[in-house]
N, C-alpha and C positions, 0 to 999 in steps of 0.2 A: 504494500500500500504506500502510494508518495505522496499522499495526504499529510499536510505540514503540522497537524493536528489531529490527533487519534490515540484510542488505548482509553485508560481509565485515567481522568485528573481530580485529586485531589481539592476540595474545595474547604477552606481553612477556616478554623474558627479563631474569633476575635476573644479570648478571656482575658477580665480586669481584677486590678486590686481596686475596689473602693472606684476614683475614677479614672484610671491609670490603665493602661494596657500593660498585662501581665507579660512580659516578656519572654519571664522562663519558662511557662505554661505554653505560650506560643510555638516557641522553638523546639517544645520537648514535642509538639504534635508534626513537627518534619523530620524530626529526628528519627522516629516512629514510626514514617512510611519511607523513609531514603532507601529503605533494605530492601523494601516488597518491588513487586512487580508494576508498580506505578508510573503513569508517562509522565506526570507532572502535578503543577499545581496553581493553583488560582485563587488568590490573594482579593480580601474587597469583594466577594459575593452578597447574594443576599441573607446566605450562612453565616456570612462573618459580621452580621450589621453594620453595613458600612456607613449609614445613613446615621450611624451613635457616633462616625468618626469625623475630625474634621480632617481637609484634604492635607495637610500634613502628618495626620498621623494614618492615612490610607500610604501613601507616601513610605512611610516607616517601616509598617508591616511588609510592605513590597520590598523595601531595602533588605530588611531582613531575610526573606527570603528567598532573595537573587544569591545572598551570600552563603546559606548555610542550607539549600538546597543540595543533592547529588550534582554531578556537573552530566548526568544523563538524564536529568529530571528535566521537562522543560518547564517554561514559567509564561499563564494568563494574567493578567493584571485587567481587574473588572474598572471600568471606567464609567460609569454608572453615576451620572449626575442630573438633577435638572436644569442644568443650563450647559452649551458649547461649551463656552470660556473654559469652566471647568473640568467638563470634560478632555480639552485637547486638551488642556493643561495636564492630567494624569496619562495621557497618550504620549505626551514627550517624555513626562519621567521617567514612565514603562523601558518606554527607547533606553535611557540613559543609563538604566538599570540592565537593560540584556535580554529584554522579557519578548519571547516571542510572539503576544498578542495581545489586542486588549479586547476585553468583554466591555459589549457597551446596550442597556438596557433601550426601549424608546424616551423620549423623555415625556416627565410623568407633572403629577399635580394638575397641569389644564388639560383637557379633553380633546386633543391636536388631529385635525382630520388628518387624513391619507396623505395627503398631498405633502401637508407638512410633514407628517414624520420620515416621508419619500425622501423632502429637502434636506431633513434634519440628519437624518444615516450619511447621506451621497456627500455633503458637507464634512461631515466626519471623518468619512473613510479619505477624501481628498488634502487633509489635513492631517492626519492619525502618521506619522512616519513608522508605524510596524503596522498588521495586518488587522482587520477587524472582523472580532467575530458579531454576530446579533445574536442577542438574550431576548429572548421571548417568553415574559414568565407574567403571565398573564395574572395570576391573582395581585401584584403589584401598583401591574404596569399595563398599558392596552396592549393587545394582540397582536403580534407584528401578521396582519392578513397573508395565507398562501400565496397570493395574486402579488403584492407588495415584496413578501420574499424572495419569491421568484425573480423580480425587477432587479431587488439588491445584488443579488446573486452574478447580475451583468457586471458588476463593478469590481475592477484588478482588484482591488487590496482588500474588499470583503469575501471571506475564506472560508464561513461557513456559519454556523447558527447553535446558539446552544437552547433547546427545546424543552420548558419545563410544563407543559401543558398536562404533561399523561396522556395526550394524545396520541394512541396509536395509529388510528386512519391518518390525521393529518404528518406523523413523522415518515411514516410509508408513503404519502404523494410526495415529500421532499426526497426521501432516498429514491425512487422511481425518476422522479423530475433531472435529479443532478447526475443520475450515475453516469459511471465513466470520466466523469468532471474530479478535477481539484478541489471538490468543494465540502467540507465535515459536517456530516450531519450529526450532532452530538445529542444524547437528551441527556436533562437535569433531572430524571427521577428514577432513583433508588430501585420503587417500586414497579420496574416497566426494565430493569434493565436489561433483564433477560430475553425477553421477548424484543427488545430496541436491536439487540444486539444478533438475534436472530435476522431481525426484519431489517438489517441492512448498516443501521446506523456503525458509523465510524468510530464513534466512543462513548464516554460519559463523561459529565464535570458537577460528582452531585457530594453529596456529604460523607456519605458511606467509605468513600473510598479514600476520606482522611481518618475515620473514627477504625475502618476494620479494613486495610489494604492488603495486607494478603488475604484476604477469603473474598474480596472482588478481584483480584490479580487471576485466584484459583476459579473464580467461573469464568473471564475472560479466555483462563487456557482450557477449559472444559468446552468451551463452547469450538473454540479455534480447531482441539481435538476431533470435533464433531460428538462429543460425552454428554450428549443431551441430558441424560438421568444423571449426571453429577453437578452440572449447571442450575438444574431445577433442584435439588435438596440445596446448592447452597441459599440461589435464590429465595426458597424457601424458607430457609434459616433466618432470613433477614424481614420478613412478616409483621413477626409478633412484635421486634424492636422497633420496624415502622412504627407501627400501630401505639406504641411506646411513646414514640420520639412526639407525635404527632396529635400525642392527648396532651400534649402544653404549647400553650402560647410558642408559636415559631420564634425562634431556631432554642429556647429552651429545652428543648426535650431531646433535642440531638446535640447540646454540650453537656447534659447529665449523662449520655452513653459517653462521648469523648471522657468526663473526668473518672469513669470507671476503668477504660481500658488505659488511660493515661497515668493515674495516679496523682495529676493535677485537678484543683479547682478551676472548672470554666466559669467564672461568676457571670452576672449582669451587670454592666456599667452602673453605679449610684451617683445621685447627686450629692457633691458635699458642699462643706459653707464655704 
């Protein structure tokens, strides 16, 4: 595959002291997938609430993780703002950092017809100096439409789409629509990844595969094998903790599996005086 993106990417979480970004807690969760079977990782998702950080300390986290990454790991850098300005601006530091792409959401808060957020991607990617992926995670953010992605998909430096919908019909018209193409069809969900990864998709960039990297490493090679029945028990395995993770307020429930297999506290950002 010479897709410049693919495999499973790790999607980071943000843990604080009080209201401090935990740094050792941080580092000890790359540290914890550098070994496994992982392509990479992605810094500033919606995992990591990046929307608790300001664009300096999105900034930080990235740094940190250009530098204490594998140097076979690649690195997303989510760019996820509402407005440009601040977006290119996390598109250059990604650059400056080494980071092979940025994640960039639609932008969010006013209700932007089509056309706008047509202008608003095609803008970014024309300015973005590494590659751009689109994040379409619709409980957020609006829907980046089939018809729209497709459009995107025309432009050199956008390289592919990461898919948080759970939509299997629509992640199947995108792998059908681009195959043969340079273009990563990735989804963001845990719970689809098996069947994503049947039905074509190029990888994933979801939580699981920072909290439990070798046993998504091991359905990757299960499935690659053609080990359908060792793919589905582990997929399987991973259910109950969905269903876990996803009884608490987001991304709460999937930094209390992180500080179990970590041994670190993933807190919540507090206000203090």
């Amino acid at each position: 595959m010479n897709k410049l993106i693919n495999g499973p990417f790790a999607v980071l979480m943000t843990p604080f002291v009080k209201d401090k970004i935990d740094e050792e807690a941080f580092v000890a969760q790359i540290k914890m997938a550098n070994d496994s079977g992982i392509s990479g990782f992605v810094t500033n998702g919606s995992t990591a609430e990046y929307i608790q950080l300001s664009l300096e300390e999105q900034m930080r986290v990235s740094e940190i993780t250009a530098k204490q990454k594998a140097k076979d790991k690649k690195l997303i850098v989510s760019a996820c703002t509402g407005n440009i300005a601040d977006t290119i601006k996390l598109c250059r530091h990604a650059k400056s950092i080494g980071a092979d792409a940025v994640l960039v959401c639609p932008p969010y808060y006013f209700k932007y017809p089509i056309n706008e957020r047509e202008a608003y991607y095609k803008q970014v990617a024309d300015l973005s100096p590494v590659p751009v992926i689109l994040y379409s995670v619709p409980f957020f953010t609006q829907e980046i439409e089939l018809d729209l992605v497709f459009r995107l998909f025309e432009h050199e430096n956008i390289i592919g789409i990461k898919d948080s919908s759970a939509n299997m019909k629509r992640l199947e018209h995108m792998v059908e629509y681009t195959y043969g193409q340079d273009i990563s069809i990735m989804t963001g969900t845990d719970d689809i990844l098996l069947p994503a990864l049947v039905g074509g998709c190029a990888g994933s960039l979801t939580a699981f595969a920072a909290i439990y990297p070798n046993e998504v490493s091991q359905l990757y090679k299960a499935v690659k094998e053609g080990d359908l029945a060792k793919a589905k028990e582990i997929q399987f395995s991973f259910m109950p903790k969905l269903r876990k993770a996803d009884s608490e307020t987001f991304p709460r429930g999937y930094k209390r599996l992180m500080a179990e297999v970590s041994g670190y506290e993933f807190n919540d950002k507090e206000v203090t005086k």
